[in-house]
C-alpha positions in Angstrom: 0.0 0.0 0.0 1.8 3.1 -1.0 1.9 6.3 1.3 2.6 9.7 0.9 4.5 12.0 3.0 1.0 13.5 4.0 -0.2 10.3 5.3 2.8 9.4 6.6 2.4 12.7 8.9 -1.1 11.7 9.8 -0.5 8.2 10.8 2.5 8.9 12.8 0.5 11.3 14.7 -2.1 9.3 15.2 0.0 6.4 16.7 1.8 9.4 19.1 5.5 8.6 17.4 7.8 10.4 15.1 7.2 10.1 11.3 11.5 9.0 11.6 9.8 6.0 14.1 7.0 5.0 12.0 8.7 5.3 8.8 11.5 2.4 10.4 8.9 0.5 12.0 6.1 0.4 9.4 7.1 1.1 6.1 9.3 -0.1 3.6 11.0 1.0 -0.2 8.4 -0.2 -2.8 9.8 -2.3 -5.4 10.2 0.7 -7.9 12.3 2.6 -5.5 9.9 5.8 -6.1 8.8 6.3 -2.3 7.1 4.2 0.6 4.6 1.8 1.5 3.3 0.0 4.3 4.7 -3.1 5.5 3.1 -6.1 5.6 2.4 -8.5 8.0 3.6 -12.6 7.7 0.4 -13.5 6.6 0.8 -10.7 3.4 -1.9 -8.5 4.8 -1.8 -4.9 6.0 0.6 -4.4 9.0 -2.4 -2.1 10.0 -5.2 -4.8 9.9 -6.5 -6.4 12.8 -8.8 -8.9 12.2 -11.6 -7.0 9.7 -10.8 -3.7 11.4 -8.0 -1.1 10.0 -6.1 -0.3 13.4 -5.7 3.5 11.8 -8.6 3.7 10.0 -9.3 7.5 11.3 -5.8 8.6 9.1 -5.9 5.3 6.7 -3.7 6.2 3.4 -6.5 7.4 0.6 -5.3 4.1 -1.6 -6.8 2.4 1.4 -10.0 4.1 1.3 -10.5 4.2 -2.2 -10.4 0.7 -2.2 -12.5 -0.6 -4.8 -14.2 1.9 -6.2 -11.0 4.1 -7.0 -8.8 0.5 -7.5 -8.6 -2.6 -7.1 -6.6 -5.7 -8.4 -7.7 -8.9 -10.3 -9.6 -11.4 -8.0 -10.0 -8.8 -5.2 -13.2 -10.3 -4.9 -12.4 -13.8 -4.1 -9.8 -12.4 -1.1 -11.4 -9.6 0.3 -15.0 -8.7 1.7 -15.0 -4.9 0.4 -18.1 -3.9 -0.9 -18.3 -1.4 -3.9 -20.5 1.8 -3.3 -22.9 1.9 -6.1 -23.1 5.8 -7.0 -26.4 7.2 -7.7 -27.7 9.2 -10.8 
């Protein structure tokens, strides 16, 4: 899940450390080496989920709460309970 310094502010507030703390403790270099994202835990889900509930979800990173009506990945619906939000005309 990729962050931005923004967020990064936000969540490290929130969790009453410094963004130097949280950036060692939660994130790590995404694969393209073009800025952060959140680790993951050993089971490959969000370091920040806890059971069906998003330990942060007050200052959760906007990819996380666009999720899936601003994006999603191929079989997100066979892994993951997220309902889309029909709009209305």
């Amino acid at each position: 899940m990729r962050i931005s310094e923004r967020e990064i502010s936000a969540i490290a507030g929130f969790l009453h450390c410094s963004e130097y703390e949280f950036i060692q403790r939660f994130t790590r270099l995404r694969p393209q080496r073009d800025g952060l994202a959140l680790q993951e835990s050993s089971h490959g889900s969000c370091v920040f989920l806890e059971g069906k509930d998003c330990r942060i979800n007050p200052v959760k990173p906007d990819q996380c709460a666009g999720f899936p009506n601003t994006w999603n990945f191929p079989g997100w619906r066979e892994v993951c309970e997220a309902i889309p939000v029909m709009e209305e005309d």
